[in-house]
C-alpha positions as CSV (number, residue, x, y, z in Angstrom):
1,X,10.3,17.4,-32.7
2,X,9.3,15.5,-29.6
3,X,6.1,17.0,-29.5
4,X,5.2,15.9,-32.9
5,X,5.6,12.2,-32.5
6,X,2.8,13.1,-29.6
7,X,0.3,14.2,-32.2
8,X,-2.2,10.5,-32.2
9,X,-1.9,10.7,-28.4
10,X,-4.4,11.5,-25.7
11,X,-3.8,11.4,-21.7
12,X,-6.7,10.0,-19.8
13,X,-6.5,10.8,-16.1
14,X,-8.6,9.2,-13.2
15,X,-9.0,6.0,-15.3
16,X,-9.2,3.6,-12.4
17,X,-10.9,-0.2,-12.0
18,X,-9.3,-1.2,-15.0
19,X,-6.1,-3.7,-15.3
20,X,-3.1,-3.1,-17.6
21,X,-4.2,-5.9,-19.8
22,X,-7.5,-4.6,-20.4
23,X,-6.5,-0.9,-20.6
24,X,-7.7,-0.5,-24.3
25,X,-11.2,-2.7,-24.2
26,X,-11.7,0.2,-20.8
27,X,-10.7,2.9,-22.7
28,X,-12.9,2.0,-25.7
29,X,-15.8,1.5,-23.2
30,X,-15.4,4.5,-22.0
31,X,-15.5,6.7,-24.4
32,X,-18.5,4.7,-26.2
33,X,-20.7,4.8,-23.2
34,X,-19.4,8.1,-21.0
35,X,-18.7,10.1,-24.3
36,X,-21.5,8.5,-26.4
37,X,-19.0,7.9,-29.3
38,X,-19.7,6.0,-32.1
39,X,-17.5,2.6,-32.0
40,X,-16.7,2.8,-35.6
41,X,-14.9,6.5,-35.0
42,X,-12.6,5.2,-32.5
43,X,-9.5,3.5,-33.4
44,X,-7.0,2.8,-30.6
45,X,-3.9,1.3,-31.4
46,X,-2.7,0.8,-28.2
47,X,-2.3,2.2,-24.7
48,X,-0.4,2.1,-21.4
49,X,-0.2,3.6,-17.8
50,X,2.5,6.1,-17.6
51,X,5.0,4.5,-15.1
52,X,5.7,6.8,-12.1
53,X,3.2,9.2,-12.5
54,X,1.1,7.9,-10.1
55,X,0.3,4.7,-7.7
56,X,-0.6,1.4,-10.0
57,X,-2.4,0.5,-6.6
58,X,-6.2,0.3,-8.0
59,X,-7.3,0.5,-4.6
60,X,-5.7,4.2,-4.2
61,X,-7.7,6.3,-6.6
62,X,-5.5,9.9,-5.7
63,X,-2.6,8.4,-6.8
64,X,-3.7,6.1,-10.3
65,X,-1.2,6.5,-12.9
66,X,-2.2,8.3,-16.2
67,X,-2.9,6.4,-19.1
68,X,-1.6,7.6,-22.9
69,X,-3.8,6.2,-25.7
70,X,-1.9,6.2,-29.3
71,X,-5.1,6.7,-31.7
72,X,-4.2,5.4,-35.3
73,X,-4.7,9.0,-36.9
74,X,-5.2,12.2,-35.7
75,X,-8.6,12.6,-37.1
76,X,-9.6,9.9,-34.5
77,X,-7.7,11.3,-31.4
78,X,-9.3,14.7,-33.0
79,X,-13.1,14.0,-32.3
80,X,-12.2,11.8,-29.0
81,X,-10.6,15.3,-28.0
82,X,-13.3,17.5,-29.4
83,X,-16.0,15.6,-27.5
84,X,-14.0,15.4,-24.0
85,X,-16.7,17.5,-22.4
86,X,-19.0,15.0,-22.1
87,X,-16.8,13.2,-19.4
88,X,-17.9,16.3,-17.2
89,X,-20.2,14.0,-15.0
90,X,-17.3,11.8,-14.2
91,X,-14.1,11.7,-12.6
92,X,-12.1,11.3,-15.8
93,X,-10.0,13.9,-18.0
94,X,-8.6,13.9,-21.1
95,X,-5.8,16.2,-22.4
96,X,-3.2,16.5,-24.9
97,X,0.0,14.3,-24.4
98,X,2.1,17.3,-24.1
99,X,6.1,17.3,-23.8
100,X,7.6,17.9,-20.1
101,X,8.9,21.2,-21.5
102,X,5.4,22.3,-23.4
103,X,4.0,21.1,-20.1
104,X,6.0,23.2,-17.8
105,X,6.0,26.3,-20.0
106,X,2.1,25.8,-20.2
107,X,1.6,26.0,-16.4
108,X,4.2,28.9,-15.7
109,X,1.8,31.2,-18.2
110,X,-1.0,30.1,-16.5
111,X,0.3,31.3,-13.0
112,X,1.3,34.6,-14.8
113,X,-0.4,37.2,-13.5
114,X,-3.0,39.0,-15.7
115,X,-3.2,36.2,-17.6
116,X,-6.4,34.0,-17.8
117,X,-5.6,30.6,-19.5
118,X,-6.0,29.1,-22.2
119,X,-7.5,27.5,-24.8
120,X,-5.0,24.6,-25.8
121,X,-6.1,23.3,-29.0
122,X,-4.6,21.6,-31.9
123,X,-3.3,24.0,-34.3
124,X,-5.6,23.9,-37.5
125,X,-2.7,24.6,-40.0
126,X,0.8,22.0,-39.9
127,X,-0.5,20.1,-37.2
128,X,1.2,20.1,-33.6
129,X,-0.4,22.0,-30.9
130,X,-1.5,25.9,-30.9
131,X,-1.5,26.9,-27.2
132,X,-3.2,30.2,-27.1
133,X,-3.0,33.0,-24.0
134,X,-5.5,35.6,-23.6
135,X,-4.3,38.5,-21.4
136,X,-6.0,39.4,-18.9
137,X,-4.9,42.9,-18.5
């Protein structure tokens, strides 16, 4: 249930040099210059720094909290996702706002062994998120 309400969101990691009260102009920008997105396909409602995750101390970039972004639809938060390889040239990443449980239970069948991870996508049929493991044996 948790996990559903998560379905507009995106986390954006390494997102530094930009203050709280600017957080959605920067994230805009970044994904219309960095990601070459069209400014008309992206529709933030609003977004935040995820308190303790990190250092709000700009000036320590290891330690930059994580920002969520709440996309008005998932179509939106969709292609901002589908298009996150093009941020392979810069220090920022993008994945899906997954619960603390999903999270953990994502990351113990990643250090399985004979397992090679995983695609983590959006499942194409009643929404939420498919996370699929291919074995490795």
């Amino acid at each position: 249930m948790e996990q559903r309400s998560r379905a507009n969101r995106l986390r954006f990691f390494n997102v530094a040099d930009i203050e709280d009260d600017y957080l959605t102009a920067g994230i805009s920008q970044i994904l219309t210059t960095k990601m070459k997105m069209r400014p008309a396909d992206i529709r933030i409602d609003y977004c935040y720094r995820i308190a303790g995750a990190g250092s709000k101390n700009l000036s320590d970039r290891n330690m930059i909290s994580p920002v969520t972004v709440h996309f008005s639809s998932t179509a939106s938060r969709d292609l901002v996702f589908k298009n996150k390889s093009n941020l392979q040239v810069t220090k920022v990443v993008i994945s899906e706002d997954l619960t603390k449980y999903n999270y953990e239970l994502l990351k113990r069948m990643v250090q399985m062994e004979g397992f090679s991870v995983v695609c983590n996508n959006r499942a194409s049929r009643g929404g939420g998120t498919g996370i699929y493991i291919r074995d490795g044996l």
